[in-house]
C-alpha positions as CSV (number, residue, x, y, z in Angstrom):
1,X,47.5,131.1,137.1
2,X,45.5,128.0,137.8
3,X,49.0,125.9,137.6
4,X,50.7,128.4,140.9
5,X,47.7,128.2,142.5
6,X,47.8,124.2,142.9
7,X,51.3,124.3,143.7
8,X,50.9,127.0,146.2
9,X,47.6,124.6,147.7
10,X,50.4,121.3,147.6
11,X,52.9,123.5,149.4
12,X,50.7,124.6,152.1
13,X,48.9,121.2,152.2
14,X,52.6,119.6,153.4
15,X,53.0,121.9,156.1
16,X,52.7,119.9,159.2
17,X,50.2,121.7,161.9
18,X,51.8,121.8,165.7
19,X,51.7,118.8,167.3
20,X,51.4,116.8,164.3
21,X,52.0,112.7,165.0
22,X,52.1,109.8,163.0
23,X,48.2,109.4,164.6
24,X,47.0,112.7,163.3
25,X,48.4,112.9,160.0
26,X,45.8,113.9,157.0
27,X,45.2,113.0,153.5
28,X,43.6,115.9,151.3
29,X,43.4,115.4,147.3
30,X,43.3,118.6,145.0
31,X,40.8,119.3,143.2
32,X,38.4,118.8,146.0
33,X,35.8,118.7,143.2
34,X,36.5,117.8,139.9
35,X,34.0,118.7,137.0
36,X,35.4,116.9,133.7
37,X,34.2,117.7,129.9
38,X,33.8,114.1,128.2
39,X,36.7,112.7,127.2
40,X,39.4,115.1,128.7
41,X,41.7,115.0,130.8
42,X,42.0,116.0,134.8
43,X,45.1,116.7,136.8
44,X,45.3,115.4,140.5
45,X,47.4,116.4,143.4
46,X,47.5,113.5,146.6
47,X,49.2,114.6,149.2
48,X,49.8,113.9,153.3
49,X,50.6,115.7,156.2
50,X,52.5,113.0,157.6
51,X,56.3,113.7,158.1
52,X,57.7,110.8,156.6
53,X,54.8,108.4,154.9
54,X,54.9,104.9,153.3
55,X,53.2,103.4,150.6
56,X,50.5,105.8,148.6
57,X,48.6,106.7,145.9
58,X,45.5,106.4,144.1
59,X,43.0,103.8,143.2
60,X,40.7,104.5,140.2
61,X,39.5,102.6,137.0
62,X,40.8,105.9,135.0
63,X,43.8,105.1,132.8
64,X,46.3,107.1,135.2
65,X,50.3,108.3,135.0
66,X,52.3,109.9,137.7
67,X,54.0,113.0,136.1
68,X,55.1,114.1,139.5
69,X,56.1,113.5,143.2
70,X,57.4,115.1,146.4
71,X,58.4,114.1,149.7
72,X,55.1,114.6,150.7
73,X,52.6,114.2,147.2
74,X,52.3,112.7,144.2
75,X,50.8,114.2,141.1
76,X,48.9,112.0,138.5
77,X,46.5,112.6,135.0
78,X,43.8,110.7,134.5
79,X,43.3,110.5,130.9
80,X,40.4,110.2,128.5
81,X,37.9,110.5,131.5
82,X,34.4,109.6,129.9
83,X,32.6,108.4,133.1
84,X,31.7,109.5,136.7
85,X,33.8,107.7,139.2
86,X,35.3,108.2,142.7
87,X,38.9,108.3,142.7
88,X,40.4,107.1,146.0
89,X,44.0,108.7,147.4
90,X,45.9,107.2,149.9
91,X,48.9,107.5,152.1
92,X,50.5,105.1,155.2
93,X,52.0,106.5,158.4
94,X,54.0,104.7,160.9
95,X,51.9,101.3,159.2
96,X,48.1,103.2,159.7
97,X,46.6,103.6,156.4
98,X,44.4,107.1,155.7
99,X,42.5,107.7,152.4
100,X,39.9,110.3,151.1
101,X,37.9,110.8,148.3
102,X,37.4,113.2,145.3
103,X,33.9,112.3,142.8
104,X,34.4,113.0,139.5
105,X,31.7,114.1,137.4
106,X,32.1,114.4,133.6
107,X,29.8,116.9,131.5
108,X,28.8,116.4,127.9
109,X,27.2,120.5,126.9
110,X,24.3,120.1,124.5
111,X,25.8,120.8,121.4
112,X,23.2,119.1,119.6
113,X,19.5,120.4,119.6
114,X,17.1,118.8,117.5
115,X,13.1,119.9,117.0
116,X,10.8,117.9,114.7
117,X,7.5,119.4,113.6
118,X,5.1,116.7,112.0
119,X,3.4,117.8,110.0
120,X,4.9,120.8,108.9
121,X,1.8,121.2,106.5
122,X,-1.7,121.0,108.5
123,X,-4.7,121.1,108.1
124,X,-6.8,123.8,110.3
125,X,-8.8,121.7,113.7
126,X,-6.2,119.4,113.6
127,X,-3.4,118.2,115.5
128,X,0.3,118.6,115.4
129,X,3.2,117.5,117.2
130,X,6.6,119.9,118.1
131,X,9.4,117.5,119.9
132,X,12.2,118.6,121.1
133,X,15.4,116.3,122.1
134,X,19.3,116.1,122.9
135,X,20.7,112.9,121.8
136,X,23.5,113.4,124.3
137,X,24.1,115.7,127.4
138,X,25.4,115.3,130.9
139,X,24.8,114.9,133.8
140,X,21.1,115.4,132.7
141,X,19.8,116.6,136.5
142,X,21.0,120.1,135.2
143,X,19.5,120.3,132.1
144,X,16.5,122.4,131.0
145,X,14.7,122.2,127.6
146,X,11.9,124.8,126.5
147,X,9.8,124.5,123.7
148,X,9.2,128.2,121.8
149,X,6.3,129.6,119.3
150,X,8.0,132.9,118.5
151,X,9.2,133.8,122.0
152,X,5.9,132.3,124.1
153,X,7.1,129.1,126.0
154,X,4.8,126.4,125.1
155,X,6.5,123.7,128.0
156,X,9.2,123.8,129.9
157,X,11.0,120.5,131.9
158,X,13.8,119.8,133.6
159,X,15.0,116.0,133.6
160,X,15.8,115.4,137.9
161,X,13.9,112.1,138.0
162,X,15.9,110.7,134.9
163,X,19.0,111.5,136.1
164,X,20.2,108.1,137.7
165,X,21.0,106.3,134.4
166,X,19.8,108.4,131.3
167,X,21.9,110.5,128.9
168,X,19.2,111.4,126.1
169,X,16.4,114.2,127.0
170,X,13.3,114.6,124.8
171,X,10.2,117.1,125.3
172,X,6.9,116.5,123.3
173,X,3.6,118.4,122.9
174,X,1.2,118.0,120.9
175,X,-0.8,120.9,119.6
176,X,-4.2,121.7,117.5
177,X,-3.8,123.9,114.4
178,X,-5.0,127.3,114.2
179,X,-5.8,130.0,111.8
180,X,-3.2,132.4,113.4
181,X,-0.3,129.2,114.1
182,X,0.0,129.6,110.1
183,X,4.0,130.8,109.2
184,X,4.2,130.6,113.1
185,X,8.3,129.7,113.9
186,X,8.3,126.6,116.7
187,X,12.0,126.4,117.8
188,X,13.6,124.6,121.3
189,X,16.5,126.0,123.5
190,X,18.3,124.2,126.0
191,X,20.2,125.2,129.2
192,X,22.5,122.7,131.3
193,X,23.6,124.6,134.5
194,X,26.9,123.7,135.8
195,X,27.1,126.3,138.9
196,X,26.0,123.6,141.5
197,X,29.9,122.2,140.4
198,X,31.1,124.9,140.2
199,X,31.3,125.5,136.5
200,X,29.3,127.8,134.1
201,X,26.3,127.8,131.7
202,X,26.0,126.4,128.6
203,X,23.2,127.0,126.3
204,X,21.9,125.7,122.3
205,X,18.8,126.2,120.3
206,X,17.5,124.2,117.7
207,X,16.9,125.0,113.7
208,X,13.9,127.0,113.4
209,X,11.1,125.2,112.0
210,X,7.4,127.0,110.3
211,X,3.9,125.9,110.4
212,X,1.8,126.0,107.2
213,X,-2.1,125.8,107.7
214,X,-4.0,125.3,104.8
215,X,-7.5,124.3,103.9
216,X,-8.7,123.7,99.8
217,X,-5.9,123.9,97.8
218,X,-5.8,125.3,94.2
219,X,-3.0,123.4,93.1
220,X,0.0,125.5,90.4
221,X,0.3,123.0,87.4
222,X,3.2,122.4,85.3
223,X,1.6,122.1,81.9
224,X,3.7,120.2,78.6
225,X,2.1,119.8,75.3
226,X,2.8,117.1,72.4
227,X,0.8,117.6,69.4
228,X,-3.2,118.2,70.0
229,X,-2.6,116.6,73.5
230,X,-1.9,118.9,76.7
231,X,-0.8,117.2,80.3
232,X,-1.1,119.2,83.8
233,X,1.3,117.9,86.6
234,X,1.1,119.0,90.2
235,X,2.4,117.6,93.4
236,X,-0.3,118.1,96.3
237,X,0.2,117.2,99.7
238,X,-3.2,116.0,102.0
239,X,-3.8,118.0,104.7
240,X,-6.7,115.8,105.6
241,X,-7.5,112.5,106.2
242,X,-10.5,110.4,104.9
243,X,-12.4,110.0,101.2
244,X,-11.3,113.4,99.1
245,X,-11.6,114.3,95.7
246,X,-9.2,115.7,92.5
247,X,-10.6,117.6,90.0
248,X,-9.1,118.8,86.6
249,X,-10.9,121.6,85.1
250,X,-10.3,122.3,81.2
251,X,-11.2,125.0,79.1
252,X,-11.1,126.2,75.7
253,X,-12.5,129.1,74.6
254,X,-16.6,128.9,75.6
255,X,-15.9,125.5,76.5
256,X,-15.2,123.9,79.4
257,X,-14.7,119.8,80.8
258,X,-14.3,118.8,84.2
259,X,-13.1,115.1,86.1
260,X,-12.9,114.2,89.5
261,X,-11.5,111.6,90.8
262,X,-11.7,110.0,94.2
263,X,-8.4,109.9,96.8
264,X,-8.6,108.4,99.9
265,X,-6.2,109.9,102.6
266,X,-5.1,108.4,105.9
267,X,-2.5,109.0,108.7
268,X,-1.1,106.6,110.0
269,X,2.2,107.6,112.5
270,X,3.7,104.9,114.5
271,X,2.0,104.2,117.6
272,X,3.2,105.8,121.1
273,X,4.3,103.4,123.8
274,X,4.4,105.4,127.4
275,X,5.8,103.6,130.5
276,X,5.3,105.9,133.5
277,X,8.8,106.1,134.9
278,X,11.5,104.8,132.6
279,X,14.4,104.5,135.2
280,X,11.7,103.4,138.2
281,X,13.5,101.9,141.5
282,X,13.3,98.2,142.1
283,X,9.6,97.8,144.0
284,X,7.6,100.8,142.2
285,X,4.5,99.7,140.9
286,X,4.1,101.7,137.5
287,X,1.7,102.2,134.2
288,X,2.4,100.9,130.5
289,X,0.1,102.6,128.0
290,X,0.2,101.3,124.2
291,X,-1.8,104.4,122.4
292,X,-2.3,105.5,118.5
293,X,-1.3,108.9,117.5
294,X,-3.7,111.8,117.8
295,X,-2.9,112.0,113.7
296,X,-3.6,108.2,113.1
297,X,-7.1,107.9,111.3
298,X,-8.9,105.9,110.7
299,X,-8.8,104.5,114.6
300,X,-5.9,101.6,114.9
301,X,-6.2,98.4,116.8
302,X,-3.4,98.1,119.5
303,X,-1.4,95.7,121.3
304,X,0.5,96.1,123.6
305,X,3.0,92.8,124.5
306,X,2.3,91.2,127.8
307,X,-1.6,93.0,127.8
308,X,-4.1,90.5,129.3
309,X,-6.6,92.0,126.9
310,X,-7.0,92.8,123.4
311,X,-8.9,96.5,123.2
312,X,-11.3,97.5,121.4
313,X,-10.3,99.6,118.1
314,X,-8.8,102.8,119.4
315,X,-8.8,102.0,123.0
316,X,-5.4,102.2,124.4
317,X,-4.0,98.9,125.5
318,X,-2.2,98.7,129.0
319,X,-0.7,97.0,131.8
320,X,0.5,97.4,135.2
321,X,3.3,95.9,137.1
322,X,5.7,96.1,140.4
323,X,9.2,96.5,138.8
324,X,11.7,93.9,139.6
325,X,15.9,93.8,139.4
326,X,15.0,91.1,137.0
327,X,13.0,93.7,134.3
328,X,16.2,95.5,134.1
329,X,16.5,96.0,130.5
330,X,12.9,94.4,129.4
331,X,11.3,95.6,126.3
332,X,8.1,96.7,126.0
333,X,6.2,96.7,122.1
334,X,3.4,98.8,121.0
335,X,2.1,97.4,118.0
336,X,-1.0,99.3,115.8
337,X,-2.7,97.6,112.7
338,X,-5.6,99.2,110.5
339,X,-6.7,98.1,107.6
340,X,-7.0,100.7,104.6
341,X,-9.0,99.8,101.3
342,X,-8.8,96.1,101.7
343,X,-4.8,96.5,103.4
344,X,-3.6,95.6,106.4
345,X,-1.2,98.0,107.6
346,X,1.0,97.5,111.1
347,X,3.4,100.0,112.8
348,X,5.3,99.1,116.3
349,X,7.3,100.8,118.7
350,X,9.2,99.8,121.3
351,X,10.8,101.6,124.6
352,X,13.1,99.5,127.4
353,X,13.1,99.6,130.7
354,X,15.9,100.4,133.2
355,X,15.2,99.1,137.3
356,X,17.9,100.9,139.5
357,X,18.4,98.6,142.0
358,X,21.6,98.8,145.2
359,X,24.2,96.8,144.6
360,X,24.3,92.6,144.9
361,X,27.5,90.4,145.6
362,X,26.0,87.2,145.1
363,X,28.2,84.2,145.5
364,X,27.9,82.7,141.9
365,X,30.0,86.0,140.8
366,X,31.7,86.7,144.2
367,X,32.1,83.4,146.2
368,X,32.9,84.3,149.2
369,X,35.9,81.3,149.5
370,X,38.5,81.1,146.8
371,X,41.3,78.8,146.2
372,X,44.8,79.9,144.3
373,X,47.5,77.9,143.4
374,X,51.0,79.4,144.8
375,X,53.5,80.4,141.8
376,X,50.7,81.2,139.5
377,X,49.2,84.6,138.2
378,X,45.5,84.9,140.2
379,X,43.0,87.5,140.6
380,X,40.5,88.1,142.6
381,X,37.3,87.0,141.3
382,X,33.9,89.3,142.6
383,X,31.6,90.9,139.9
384,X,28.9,93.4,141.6
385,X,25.6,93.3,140.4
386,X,23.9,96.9,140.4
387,X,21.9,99.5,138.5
388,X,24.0,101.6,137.5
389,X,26.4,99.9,137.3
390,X,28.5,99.9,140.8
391,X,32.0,100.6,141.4
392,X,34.2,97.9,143.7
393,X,36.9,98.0,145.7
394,X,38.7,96.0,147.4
395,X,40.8,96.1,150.6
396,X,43.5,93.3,152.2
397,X,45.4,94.2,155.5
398,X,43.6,97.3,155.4
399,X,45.6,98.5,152.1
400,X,43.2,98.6,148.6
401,X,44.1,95.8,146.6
402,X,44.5,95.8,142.1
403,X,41.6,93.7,141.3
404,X,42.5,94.5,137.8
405,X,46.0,93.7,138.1
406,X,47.2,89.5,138.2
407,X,49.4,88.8,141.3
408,X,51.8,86.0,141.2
409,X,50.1,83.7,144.5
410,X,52.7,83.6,147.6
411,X,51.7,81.9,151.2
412,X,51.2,85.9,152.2
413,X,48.3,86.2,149.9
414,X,46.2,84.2,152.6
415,X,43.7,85.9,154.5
416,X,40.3,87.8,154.4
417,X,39.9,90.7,151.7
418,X,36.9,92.8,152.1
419,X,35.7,94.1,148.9
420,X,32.2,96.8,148.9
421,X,30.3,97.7,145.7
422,X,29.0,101.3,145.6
423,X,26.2,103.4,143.4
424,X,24.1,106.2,143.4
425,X,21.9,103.7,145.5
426,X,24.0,102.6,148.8
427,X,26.6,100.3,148.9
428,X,27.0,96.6,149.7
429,X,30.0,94.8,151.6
430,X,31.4,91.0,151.8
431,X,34.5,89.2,152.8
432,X,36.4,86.9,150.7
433,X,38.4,83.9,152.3
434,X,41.5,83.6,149.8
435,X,43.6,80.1,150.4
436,X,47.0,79.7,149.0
437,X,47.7,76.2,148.3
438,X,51.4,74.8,146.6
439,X,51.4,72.4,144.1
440,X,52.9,69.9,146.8
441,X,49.8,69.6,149.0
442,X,47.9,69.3,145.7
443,X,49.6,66.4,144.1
444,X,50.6,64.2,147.7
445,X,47.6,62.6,147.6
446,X,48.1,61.7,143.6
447,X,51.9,60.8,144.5
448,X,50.9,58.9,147.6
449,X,48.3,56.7,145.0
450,X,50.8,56.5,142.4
451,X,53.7,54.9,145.2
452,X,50.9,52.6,146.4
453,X,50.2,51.3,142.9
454,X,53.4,51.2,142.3
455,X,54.5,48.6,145.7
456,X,51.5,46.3,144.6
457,X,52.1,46.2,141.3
458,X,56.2,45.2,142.0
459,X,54.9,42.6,144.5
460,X,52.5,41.1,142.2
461,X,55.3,40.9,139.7
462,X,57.8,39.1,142.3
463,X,55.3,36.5,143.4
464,X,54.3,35.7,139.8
465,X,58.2,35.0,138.9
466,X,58.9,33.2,142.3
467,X,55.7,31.0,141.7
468,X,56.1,30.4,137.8
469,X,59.5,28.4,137.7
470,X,58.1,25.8,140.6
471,X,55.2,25.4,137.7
472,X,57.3,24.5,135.0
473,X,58.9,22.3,137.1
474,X,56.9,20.5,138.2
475,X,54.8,20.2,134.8
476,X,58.1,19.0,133.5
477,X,59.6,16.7,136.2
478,X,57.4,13.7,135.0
479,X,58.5,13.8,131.7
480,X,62.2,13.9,132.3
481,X,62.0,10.9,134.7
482,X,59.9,8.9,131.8
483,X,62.7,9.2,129.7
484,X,65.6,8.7,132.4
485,X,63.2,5.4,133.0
486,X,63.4,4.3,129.2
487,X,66.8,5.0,128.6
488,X,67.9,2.7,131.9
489,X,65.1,-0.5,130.5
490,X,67.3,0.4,127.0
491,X,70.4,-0.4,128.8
492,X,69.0,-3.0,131.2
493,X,68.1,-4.9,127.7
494,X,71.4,-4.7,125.9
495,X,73.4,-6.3,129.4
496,X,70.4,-9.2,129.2
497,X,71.0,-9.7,125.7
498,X,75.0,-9.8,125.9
499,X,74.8,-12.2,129.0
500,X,72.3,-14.8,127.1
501,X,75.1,-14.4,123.7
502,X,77.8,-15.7,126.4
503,X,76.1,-18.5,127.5
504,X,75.0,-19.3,124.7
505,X,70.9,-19.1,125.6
């Protein structure tokens, strides 16, 4: 039934109204709101009343597969949808781009409910503690948890303020022990109401946990014997704390022998670390309080990390402070310490902090100028800063642009793309100067060096060859002439010495 109604709603939807232009065409996605269960899948319709449009689609960071298409729609699944987004559709008419959005909002029922009752044994006068909590449930803004003795409400809280960024709900009371709380049932129920969505109600109660009030205990001994020797074993369990007493009581026959024997009982839970607002806005001034449990006794010393004081033994410790973006994530620790018969004993807890803050595009992780080579496989680089975390997209010539998608850089990829981060919080625009350089205007200058080097070096070489032969030449003229010089004085000798042997000298 669902299935012929969406077709009927895309075959209406593509019926052009009278008078319909390229200038008035629409762009409607079905569902117009879309209420997911985690990790399921949803089934969108984007269609136009344009006659004949261009380019379209969607643009979301779901994992997405067209499964059909029409003149006038396209039909997609997102799959495995485990987050609240906004899923953009688009279509182009006569080159004007319209889009429209559909916010998807996934639901998590609480399937889980889980109440704690410490100590299940008490003590009458004292305290005890019933908490109540969901490990995981969305969107939490709808939830309602109710704590239960029997069918009276103790407390009752819905979870608006920790909406924003939370997905765990916890209620806690703490309680003082009563004759008539003894065999009492203590049991939680919770209620997330989807009819603001449009969906239904879903509902889950805890296990039912039972009090026990005691005071003195005659305690049921398992007794052995082993010859003339008889043993008495029994498990007790303190329902009060400080310097207490055992006895063993034994009789035979008219006789009786009694031994005590002193026990010293103390509680010591972990402390409890309270921050007034756990998902405060950036810029609210709020509380930390490092307390000891109403059970711990004797009185702990606290301390509570980043204190400017050290309180005095079972004062609570605390600070205040103006929450920045920069406290985002911060941990707080409550530590306790008490020393028992001689021992130091030391407990901690710890709680962190969330700061929403509106989204940031700063230019270390967004610059606003950005070079790519042409040929290779670029992205856009722009990281939004934001708590929660914000969703970006990007837009070039007016159509959005795959930021997660590498495009192979041409001379077209030059211009000004104007990419906006978005949250629960506002939104936050800038515009990126992409260049497109080749890899001739990067290397000319290298080239143009290289030929320089090259011509001086070539001219060096010719002037050192021209210039070296004159060199040797020179260097060697002298010593060629020298000999020439002897050889001719040899000669010069020889015609003397022949002209004197024919005269007869």
């Amino acid at each position: 039934m669902e299935m012929l109604l969406f077709h009927v709603w895309a075959l209406l939807a593509l019926i052009p109204f009278p008078g319909a232009t390229e200038d008035t065409f629409e762009v409607s996605v079905w569902p117009d709101q879309a209420l997911v269960k985690l990790g399921q899948s949803l089934m969108v319709n984007c269609s136009t009343t344009c006659p004949d449009p261009g380019p379209s689609g969607i643009e979301t960071l779901l994992k997405k597969t067209q499964v059909d298409k029409g003149p006038q729609w396209k039909e997609f699944l997102l799959e495995d949808v485990t987050e609240n987004s906004i899923l953009q559709c688009f279509f182009s008419c006569a080159g004007i781009q319209k889009d429209t959005s559909l916010g998807i909002t996934v639901y998590q029922p609480p399937e889980q409910v889980i109440l704690e009752l410490e100590p299940a044994w008490v003590a009458m006068d004292e305290a005890f503690t019933v908490k109540c909590h969901v490990p995981s449930v969305a969107p939490l803004e709808n939830l309602t948890l109710t704590l239960l003795q029997g069918n009276k409400k103790l407390q009752r809280r819905n979870f608006m303020s920790l909406a924003v960024a939370s997905q765990r709900a916890e209620v806690t009371i703490n309680v003082k022990a009563r004759r008539a709380d003894d065999r009492c049932n203590f049991s939680c129920r919770a209620e997330l109401d989807l009819s603001s969505y449009g969906g239904g109600l879903f509902h889950s109660s805890s296990a039912i946990k039972v009090l026990r009030i005691f005071g003195d205990q005659e305690l049921s001994p398992f007794v052995s014997w082993k010859g003339d020797t008889a043993w008495a074993n029994a498990t007790v369990q303190a329902m009060e704390t400080g310097d207490q007493e055992l006895s063993c009581l034994v009789s035979l026959g008219p006789m009786e022998e009694k031994t005590r024997e002193p026990v010293h009982v103390y509680s010591f839970p972990p402390p409890i670390l309270e921050i007034e607002e756990l998902y405060p806005l950036a810029g609210t001034d709020i509380n930390v309080t490092c307390s000891g449990h109403v059970l711990t006794s004797p009185s702990p010393t606290l301390w509570l990390k980043g204190a400017p004081d050290l309180p005095a033994p079972g004062e609570p410790a605390w600070l205040s402070l103006t929450t920045r973006e920069e406290d985002n994530g911060r941990n707080f620790s409550c530590e306790a310490s008490m020393e028992v018969q001689g021992q130091q004993l030391i407990k901690t807890t710890a709680v962190q902090l969330h700061v929403l803050y509106k989204p940031r595009l700063e230019e270390s992780d967004c610059p606003g100028n950005q070079t790519w080579v042409k040929g290779a496989e670029q992205m856009l680089v722009c990281v939004p800063k934001g708590n929660p975390t914000p969703a970006l997209v990007c837009t070039w010539n007016g159509v959005i642009f795959h930021l997660e998608v590498p495009q192979k850089a041409t001379q077209n990829h030059t211009g000004t793309y104007c990419c906006t981060a978005t949250n629960q919080l506002g939104s936050v625009s800038k515009d990126i100067a992409v260049i497109v350089q080749g890899l001739d205007e990067g290397i000319s200058s290298t080239i143009f060096v290289i030929i320089v080097a090259l011509g001086v070096g070539v001219t060096a070489i010719a002037l050192y060859l021209n210039y070296r032969p004159c060199k040797i030449e020179r260097r060697k003229l002298p010593y060629r002439q020298k000999e020439k010089n002897k050889e001719q004085e040899s000669q010069f000798a020889v015609q003397q010495a022949e002209k004197c042997n024919a005269h007869n000298c």
